[in-house]
mmCIF file of the N, C-alpha and C atoms, coordinates in Angstrom:
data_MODEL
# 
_entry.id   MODEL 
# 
loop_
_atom_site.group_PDB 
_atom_site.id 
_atom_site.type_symbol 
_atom_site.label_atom_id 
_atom_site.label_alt_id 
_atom_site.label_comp_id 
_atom_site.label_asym_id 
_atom_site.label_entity_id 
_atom_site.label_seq_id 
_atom_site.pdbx_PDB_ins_code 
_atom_site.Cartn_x 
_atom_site.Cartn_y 
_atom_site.Cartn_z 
_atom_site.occupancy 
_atom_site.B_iso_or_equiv 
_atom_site.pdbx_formal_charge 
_atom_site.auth_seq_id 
_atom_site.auth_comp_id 
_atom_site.auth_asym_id 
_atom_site.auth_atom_id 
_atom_site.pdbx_PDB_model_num 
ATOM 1   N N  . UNK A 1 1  ? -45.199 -47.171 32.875 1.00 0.00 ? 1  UNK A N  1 
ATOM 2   C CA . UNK A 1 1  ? -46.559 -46.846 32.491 1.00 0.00 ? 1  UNK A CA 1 
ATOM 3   C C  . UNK A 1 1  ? -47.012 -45.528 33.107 1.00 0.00 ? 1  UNK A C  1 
ATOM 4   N N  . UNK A 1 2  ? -46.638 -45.392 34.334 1.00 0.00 ? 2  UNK A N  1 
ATOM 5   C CA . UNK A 1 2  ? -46.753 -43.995 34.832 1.00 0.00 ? 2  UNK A CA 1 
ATOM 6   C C  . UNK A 1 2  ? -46.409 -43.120 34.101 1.00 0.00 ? 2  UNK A C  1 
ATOM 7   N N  . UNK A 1 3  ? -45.028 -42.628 33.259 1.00 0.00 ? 3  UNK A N  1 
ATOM 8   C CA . UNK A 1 3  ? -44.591 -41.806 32.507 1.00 0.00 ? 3  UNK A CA 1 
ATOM 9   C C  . UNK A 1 3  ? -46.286 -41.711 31.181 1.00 0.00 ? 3  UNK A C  1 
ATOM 10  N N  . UNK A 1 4  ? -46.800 -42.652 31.102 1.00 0.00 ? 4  UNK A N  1 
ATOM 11  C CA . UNK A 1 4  ? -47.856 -42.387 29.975 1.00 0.00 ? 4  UNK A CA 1 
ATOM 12  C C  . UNK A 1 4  ? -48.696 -42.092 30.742 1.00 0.00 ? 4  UNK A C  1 
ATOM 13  N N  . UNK A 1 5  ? -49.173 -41.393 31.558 1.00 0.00 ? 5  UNK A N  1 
ATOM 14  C CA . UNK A 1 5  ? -50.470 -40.749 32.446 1.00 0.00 ? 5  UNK A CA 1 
ATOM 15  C C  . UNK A 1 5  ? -50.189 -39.317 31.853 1.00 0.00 ? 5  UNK A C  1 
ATOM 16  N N  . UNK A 1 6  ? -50.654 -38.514 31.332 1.00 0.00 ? 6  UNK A N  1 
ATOM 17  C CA . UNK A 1 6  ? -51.316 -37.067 31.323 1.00 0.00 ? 6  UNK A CA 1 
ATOM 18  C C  . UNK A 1 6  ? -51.633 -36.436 31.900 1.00 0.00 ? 6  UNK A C  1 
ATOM 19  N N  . UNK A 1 7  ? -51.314 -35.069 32.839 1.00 0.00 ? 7  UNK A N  1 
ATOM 20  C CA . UNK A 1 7  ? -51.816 -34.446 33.965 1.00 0.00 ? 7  UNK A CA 1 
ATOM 21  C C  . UNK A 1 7  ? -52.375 -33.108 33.364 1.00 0.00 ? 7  UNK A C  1 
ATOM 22  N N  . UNK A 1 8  ? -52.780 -32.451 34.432 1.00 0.00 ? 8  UNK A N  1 
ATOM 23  C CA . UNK A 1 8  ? -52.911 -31.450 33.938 1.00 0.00 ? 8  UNK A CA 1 
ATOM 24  C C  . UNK A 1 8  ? -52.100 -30.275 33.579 1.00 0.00 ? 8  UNK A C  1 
ATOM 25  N N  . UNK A 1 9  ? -51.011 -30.660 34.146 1.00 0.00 ? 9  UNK A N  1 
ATOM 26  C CA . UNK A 1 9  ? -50.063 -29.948 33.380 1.00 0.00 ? 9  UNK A CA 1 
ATOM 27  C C  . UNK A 1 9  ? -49.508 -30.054 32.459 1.00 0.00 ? 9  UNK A C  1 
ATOM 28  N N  . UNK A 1 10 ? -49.632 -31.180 31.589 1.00 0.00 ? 10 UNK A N  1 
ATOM 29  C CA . UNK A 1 10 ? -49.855 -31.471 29.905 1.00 0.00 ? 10 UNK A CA 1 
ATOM 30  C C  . UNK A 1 10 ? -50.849 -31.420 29.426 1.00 0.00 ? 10 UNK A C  1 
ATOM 31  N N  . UNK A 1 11 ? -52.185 -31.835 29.973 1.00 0.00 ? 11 UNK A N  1 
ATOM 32  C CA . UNK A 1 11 ? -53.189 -31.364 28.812 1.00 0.00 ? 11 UNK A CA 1 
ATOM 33  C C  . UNK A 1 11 ? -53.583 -29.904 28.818 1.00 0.00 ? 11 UNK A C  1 
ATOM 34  N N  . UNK A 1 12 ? -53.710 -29.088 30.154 1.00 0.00 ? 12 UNK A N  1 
ATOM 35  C CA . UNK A 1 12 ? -54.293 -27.432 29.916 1.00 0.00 ? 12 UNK A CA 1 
ATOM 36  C C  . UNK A 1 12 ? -53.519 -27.017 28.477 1.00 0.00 ? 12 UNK A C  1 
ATOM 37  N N  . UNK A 1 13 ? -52.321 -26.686 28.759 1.00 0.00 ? 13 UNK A N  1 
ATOM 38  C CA . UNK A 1 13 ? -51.520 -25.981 27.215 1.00 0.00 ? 13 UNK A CA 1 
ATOM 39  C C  . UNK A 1 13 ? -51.684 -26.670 26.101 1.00 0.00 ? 13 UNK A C  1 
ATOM 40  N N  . UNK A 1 14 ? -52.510 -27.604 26.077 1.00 0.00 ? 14 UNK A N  1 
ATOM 41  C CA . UNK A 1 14 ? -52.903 -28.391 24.987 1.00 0.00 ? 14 UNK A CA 1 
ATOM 42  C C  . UNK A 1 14 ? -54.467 -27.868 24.585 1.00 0.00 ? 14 UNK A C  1 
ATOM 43  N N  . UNK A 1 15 ? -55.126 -27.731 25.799 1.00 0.00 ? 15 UNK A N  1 
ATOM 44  C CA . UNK A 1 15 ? -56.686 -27.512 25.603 1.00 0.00 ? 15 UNK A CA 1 
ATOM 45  C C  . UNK A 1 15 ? -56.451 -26.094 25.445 1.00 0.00 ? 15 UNK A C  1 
ATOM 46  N N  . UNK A 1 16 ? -55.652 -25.713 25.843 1.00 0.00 ? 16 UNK A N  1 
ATOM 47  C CA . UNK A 1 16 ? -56.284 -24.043 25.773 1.00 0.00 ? 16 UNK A CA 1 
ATOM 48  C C  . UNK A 1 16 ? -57.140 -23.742 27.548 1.00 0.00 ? 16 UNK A C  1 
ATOM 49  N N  . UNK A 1 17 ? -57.424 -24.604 28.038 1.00 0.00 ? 17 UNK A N  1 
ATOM 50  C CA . UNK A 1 17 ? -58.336 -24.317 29.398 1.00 0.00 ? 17 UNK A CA 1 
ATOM 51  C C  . UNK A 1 17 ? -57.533 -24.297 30.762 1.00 0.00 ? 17 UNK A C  1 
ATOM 52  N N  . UNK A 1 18 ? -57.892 -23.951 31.601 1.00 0.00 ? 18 UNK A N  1 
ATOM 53  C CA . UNK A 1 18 ? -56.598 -24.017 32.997 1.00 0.00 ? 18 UNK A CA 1 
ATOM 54  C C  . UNK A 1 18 ? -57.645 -24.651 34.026 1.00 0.00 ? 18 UNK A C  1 
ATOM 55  N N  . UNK A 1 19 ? -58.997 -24.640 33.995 1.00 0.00 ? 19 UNK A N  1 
ATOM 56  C CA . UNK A 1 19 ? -59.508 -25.168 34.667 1.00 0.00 ? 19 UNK A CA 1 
ATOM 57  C C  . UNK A 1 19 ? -60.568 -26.559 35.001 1.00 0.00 ? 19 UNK A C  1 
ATOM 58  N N  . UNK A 1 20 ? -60.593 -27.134 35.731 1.00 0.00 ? 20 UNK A N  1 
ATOM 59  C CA . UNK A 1 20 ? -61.061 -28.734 35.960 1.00 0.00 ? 20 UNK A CA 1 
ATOM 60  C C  . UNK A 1 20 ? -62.182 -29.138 34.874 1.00 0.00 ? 20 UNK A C  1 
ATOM 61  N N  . UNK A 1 21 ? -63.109 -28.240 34.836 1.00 0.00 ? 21 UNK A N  1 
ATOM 62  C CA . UNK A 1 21 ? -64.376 -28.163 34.294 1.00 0.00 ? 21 UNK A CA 1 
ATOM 63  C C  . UNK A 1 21 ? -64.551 -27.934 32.508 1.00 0.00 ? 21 UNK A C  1 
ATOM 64  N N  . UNK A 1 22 ? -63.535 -26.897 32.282 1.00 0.00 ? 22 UNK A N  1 
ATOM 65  C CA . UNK A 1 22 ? -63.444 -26.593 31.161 1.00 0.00 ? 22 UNK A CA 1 
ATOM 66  C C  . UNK A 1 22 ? -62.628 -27.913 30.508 1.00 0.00 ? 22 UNK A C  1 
ATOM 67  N N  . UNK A 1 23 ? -61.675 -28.542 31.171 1.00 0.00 ? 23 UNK A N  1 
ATOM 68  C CA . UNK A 1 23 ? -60.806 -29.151 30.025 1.00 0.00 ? 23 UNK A CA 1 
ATOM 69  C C  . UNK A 1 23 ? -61.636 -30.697 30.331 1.00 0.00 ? 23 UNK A C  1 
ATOM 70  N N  . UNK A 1 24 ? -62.416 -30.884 31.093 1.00 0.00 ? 24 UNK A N  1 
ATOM 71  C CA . UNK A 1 24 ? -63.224 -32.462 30.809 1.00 0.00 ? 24 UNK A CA 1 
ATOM 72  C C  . UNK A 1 24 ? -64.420 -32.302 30.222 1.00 0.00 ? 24 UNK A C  1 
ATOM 73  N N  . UNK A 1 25 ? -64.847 -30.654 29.894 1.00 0.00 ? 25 UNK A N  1 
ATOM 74  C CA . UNK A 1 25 ? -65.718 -30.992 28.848 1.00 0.00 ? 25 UNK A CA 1 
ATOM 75  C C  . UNK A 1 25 ? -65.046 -30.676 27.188 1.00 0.00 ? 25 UNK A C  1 
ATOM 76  N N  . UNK A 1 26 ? -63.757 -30.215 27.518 1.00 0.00 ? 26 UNK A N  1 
ATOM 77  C CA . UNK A 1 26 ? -63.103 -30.177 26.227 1.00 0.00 ? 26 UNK A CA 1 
ATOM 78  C C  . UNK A 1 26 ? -62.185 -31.815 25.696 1.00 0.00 ? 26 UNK A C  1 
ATOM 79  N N  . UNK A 1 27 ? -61.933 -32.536 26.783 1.00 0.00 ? 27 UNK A N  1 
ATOM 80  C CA . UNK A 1 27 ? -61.738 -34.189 26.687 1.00 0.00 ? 27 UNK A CA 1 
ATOM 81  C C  . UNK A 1 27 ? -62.916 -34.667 26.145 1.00 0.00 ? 27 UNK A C  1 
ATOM 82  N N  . UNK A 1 28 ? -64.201 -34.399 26.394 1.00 0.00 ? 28 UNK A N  1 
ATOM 83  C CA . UNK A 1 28 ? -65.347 -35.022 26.116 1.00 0.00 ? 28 UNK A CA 1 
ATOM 84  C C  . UNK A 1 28 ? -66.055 -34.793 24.810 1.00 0.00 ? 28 UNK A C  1 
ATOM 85  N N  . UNK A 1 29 ? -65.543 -34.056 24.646 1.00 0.00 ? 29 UNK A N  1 
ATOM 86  C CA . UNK A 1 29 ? -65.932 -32.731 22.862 1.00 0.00 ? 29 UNK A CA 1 
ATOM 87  C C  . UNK A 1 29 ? -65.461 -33.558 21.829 1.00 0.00 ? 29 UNK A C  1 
ATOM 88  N N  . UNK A 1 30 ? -63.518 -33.463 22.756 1.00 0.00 ? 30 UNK A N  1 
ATOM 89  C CA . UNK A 1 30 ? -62.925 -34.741 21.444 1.00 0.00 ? 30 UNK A CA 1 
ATOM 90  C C  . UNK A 1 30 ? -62.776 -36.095 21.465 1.00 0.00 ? 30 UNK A C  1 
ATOM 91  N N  . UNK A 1 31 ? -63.876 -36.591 22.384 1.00 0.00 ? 31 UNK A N  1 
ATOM 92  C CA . UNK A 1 31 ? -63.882 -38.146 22.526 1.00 0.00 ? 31 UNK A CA 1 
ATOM 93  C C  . UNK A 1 31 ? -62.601 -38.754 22.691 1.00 0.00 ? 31 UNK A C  1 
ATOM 94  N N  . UNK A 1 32 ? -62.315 -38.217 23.748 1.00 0.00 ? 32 UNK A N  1 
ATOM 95  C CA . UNK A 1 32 ? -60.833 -38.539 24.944 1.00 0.00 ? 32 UNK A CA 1 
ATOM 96  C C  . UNK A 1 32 ? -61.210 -38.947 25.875 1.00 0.00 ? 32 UNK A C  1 
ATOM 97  N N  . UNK A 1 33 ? -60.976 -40.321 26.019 1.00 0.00 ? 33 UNK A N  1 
ATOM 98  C CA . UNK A 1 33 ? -61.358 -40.805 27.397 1.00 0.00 ? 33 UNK A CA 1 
ATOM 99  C C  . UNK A 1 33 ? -60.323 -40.688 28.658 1.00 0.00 ? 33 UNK A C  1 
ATOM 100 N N  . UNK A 1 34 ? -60.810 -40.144 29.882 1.00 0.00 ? 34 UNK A N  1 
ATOM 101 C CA . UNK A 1 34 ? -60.307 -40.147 30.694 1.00 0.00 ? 34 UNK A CA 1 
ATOM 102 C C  . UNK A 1 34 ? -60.503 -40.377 32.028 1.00 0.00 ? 34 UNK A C  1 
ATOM 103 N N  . UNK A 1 35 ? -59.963 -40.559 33.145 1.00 0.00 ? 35 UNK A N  1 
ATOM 104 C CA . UNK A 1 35 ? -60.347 -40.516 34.669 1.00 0.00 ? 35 UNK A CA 1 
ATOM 105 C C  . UNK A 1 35 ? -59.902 -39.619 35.245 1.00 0.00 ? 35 UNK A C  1 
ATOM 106 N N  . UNK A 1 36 ? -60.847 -39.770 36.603 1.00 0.00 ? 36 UNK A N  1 
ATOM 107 C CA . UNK A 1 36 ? -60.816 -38.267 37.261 1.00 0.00 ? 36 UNK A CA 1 
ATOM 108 C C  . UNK A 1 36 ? -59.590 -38.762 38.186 1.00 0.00 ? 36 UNK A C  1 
ATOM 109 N N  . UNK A 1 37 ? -58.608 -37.857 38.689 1.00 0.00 ? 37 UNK A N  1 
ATOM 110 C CA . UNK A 1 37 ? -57.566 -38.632 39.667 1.00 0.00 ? 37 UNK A CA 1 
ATOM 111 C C  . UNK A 1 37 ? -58.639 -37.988 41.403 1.00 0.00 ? 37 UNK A C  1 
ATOM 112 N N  . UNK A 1 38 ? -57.830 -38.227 42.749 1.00 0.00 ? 38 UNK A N  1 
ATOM 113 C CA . UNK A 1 38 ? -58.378 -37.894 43.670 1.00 0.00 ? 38 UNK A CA 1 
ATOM 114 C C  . UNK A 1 38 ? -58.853 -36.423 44.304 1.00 0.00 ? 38 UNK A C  1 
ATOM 115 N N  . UNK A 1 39 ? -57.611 -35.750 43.051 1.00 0.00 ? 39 UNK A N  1 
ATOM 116 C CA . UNK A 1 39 ? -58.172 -33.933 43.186 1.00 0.00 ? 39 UNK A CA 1 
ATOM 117 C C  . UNK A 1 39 ? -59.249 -33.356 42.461 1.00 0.00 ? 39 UNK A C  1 
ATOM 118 N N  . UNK A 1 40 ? -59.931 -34.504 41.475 1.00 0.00 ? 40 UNK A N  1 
ATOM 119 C CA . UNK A 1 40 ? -60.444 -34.190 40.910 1.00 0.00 ? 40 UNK A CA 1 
ATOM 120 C C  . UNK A 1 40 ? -60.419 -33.555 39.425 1.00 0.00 ? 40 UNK A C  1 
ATOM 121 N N  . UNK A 1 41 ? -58.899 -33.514 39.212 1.00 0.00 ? 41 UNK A N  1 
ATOM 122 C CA . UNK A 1 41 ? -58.110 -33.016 37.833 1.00 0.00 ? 41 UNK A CA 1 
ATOM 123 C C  . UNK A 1 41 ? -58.362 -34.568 36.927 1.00 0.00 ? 41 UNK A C  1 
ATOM 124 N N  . UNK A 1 42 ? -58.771 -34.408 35.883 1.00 0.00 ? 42 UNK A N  1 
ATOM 125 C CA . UNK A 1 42 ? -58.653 -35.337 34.665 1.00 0.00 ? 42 UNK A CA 1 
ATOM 126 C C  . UNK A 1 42 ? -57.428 -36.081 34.462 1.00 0.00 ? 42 UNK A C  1 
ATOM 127 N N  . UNK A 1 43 ? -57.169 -37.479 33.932 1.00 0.00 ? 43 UNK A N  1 
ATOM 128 C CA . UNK A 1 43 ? -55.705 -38.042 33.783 1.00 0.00 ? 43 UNK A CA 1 
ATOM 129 C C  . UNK A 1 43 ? -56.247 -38.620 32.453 1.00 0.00 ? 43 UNK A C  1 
ATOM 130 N N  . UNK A 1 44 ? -55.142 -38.573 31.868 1.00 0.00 ? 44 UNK A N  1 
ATOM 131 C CA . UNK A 1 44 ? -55.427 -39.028 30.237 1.00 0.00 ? 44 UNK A CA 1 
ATOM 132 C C  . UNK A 1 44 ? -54.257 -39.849 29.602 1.00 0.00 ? 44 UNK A C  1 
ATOM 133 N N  . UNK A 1 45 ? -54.278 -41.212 29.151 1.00 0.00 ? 45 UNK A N  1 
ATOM 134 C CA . UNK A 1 45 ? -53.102 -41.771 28.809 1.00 0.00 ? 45 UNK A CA 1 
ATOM 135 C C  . UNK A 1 45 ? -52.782 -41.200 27.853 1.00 0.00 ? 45 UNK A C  1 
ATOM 136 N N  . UNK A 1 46 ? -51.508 -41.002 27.493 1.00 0.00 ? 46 UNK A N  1 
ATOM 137 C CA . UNK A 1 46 ? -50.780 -40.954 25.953 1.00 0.00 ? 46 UNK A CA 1 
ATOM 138 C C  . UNK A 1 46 ? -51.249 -41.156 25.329 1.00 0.00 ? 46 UNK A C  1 
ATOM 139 N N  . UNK A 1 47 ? -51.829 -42.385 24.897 1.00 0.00 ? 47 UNK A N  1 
ATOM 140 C CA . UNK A 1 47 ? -52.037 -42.957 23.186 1.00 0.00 ? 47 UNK A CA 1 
ATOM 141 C C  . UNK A 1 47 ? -53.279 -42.828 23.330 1.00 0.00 ? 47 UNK A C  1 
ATOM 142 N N  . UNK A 1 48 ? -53.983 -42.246 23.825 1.00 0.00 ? 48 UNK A N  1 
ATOM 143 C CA . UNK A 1 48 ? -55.468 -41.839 23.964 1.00 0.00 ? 48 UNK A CA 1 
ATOM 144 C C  . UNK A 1 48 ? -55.703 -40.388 23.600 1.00 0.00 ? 48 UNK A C  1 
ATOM 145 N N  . UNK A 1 49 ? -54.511 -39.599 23.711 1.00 0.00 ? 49 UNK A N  1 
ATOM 146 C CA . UNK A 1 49 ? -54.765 -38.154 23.386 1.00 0.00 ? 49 UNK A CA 1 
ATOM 147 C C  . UNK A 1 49 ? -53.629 -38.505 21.608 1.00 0.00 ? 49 UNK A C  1 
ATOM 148 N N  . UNK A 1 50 ? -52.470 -39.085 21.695 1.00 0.00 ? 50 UNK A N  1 
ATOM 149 C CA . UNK A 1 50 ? -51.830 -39.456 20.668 1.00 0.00 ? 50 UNK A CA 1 
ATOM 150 C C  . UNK A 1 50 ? -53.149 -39.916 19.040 1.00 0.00 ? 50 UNK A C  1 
ATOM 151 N N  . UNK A 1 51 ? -53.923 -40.968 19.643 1.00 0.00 ? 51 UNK A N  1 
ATOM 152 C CA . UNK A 1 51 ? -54.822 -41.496 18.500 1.00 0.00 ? 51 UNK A CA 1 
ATOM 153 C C  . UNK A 1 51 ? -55.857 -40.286 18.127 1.00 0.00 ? 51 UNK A C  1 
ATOM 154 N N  . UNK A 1 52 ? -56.429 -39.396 19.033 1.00 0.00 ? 52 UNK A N  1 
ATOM 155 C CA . UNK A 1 52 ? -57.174 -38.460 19.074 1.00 0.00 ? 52 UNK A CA 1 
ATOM 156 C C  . UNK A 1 52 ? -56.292 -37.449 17.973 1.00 0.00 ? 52 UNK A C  1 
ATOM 157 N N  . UNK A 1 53 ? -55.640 -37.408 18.154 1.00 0.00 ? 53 UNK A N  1 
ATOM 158 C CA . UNK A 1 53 ? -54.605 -36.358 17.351 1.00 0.00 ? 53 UNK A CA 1 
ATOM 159 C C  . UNK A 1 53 ? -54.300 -36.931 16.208 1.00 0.00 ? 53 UNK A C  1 
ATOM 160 N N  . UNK A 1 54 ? -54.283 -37.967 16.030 1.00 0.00 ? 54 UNK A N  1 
ATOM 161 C CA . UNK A 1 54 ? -54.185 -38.885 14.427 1.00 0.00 ? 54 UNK A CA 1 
ATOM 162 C C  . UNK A 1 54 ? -53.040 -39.193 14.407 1.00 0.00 ? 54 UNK A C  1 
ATOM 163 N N  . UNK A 1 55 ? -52.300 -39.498 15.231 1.00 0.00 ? 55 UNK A N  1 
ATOM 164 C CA . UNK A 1 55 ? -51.213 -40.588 15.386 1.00 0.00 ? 55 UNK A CA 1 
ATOM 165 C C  . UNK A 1 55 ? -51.623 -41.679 15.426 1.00 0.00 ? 55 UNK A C  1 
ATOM 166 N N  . UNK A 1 56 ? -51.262 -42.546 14.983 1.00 0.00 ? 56 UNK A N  1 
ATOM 167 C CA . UNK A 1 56 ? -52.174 -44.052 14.281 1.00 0.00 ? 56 UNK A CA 1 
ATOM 168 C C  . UNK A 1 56 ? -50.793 -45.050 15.154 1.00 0.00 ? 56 UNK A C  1 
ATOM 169 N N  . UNK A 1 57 ? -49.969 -44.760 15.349 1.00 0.00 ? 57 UNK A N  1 
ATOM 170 C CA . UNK A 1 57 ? -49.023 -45.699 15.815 1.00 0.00 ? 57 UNK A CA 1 
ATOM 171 C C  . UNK A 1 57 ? -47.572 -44.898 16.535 1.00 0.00 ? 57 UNK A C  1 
ATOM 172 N N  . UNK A 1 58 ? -46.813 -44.855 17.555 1.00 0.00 ? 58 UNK A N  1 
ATOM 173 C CA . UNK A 1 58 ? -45.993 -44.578 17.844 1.00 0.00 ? 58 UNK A CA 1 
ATOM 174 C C  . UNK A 1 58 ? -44.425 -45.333 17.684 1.00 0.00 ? 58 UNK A C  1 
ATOM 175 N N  . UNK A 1 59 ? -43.806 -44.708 17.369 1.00 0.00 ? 59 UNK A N  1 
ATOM 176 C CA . UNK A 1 59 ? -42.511 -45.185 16.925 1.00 0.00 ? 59 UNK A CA 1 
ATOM 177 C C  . UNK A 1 59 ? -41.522 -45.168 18.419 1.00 0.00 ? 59 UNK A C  1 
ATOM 178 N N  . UNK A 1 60 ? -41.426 -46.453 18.491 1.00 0.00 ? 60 UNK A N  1 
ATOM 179 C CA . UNK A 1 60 ? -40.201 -46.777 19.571 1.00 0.00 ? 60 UNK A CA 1 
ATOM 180 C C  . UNK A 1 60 ? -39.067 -46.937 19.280 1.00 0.00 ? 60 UNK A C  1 
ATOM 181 N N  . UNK A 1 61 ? -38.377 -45.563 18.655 1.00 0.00 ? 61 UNK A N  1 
ATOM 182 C CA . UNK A 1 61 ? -37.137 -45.807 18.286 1.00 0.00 ? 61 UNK A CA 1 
ATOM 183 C C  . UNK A 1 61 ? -36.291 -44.357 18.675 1.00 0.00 ? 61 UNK A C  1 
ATOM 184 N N  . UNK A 1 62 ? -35.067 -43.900 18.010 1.00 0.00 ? 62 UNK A N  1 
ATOM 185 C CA . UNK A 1 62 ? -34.701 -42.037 18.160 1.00 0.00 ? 62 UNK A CA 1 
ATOM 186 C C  . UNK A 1 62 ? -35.108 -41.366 16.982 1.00 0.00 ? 62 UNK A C  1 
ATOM 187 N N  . UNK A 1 63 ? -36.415 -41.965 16.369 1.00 0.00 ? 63 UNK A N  1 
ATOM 188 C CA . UNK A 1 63 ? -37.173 -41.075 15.905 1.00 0.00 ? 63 UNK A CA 1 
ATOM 189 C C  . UNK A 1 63 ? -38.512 -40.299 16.166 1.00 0.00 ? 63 UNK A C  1 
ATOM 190 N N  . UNK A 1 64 ? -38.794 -41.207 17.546 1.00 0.00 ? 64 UNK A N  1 
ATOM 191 C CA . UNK A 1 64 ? -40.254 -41.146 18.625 1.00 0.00 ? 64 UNK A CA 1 
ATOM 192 C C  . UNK A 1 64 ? -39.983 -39.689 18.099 1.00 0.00 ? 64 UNK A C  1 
ATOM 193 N N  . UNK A 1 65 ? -39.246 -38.905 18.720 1.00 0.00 ? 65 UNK A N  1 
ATOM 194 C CA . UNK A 1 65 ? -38.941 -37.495 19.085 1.00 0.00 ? 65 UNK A CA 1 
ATOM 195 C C  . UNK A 1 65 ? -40.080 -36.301 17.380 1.00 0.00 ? 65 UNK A C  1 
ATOM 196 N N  . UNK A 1 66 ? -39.472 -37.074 16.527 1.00 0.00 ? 66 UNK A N  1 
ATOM 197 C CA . UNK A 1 66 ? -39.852 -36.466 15.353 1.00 0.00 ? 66 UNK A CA 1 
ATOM 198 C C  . UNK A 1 66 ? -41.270 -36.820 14.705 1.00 0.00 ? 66 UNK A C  1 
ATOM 199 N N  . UNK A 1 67 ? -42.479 -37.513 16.274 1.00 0.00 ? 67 UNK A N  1 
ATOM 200 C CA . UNK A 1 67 ? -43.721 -37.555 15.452 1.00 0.00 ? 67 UNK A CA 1 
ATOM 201 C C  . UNK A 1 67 ? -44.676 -36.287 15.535 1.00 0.00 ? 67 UNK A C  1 
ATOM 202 N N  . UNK A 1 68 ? -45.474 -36.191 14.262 1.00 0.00 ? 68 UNK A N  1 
ATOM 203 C CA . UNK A 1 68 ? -45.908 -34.674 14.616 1.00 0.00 ? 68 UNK A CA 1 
ATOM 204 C C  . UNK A 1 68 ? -46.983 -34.720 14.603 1.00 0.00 ? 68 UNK A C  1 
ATOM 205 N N  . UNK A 1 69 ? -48.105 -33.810 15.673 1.00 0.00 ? 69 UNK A N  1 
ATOM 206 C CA . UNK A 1 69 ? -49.557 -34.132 15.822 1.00 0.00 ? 69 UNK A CA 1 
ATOM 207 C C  . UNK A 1 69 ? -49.923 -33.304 14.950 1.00 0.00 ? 69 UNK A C  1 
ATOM 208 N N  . UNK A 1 70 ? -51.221 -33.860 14.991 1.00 0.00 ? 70 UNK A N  1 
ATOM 209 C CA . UNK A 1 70 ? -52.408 -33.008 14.014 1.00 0.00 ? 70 UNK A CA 1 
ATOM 210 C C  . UNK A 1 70 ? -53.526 -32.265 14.989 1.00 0.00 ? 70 UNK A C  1 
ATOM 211 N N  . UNK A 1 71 ? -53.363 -30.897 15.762 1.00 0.00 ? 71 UNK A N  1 
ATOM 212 C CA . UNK A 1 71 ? -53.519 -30.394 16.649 1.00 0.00 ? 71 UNK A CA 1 
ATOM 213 C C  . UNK A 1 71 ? -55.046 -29.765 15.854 1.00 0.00 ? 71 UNK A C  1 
ATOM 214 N N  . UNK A 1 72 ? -55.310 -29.853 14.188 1.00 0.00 ? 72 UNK A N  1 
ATOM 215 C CA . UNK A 1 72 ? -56.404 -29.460 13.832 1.00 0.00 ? 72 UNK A CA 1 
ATOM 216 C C  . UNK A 1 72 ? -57.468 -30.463 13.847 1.00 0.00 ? 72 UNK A C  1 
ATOM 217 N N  . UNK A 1 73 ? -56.839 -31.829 14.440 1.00 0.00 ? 73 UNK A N  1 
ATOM 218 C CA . UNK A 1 73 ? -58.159 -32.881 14.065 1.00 0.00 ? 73 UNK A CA 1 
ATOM 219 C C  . UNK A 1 73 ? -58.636 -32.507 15.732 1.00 0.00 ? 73 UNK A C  1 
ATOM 220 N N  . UNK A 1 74 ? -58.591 -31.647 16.955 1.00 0.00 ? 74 UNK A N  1 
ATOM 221 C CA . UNK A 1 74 ? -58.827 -31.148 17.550 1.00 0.00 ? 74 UNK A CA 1 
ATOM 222 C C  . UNK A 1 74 ? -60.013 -30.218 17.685 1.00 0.00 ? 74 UNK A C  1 
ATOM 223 N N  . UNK A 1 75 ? -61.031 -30.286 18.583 1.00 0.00 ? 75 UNK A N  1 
ATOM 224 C CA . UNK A 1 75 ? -62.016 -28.692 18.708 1.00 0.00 ? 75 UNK A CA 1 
ATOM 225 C C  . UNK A 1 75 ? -61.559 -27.683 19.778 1.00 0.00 ? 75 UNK A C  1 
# 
């Protein structure tokens, strides 16, 4: 379950933002729920940024690899 936590070193290059402030009001824009960890950086599960993106279901198979987001249902 750890491997599905989100740091900030997966969501910035996703948001476009590098900093604390900018990317939890850009989580909050796209109704991404998240928690703050103890540094104060945002943590975001997988299938929380996955459904946000319009992935409706993830495939547990060796085709996981080949699902593709919709980076425009994004602000």
């Amino acid at each position: 379950m750890i491997q599905d936590i989100l740091t900030q070193v997966d969501l910035c290059p996703i948001a476009g933002h590098w900093s604390r402030d900018k990317l939890k009001v850009w989580l909050q824009e796209n109704h991404i729920p998240f928690i703050i960890s103890k540094s104060g950086w945002p943590r975001v599960h997988r299938k929380a940024l996955e459904r946000a993106m319009g992935v409706t279901e993830r495939v547990e198979t060796e085709q996981a690899g080949s699902v593709e987001f919709n980076f425009d249902s994004l602000k």
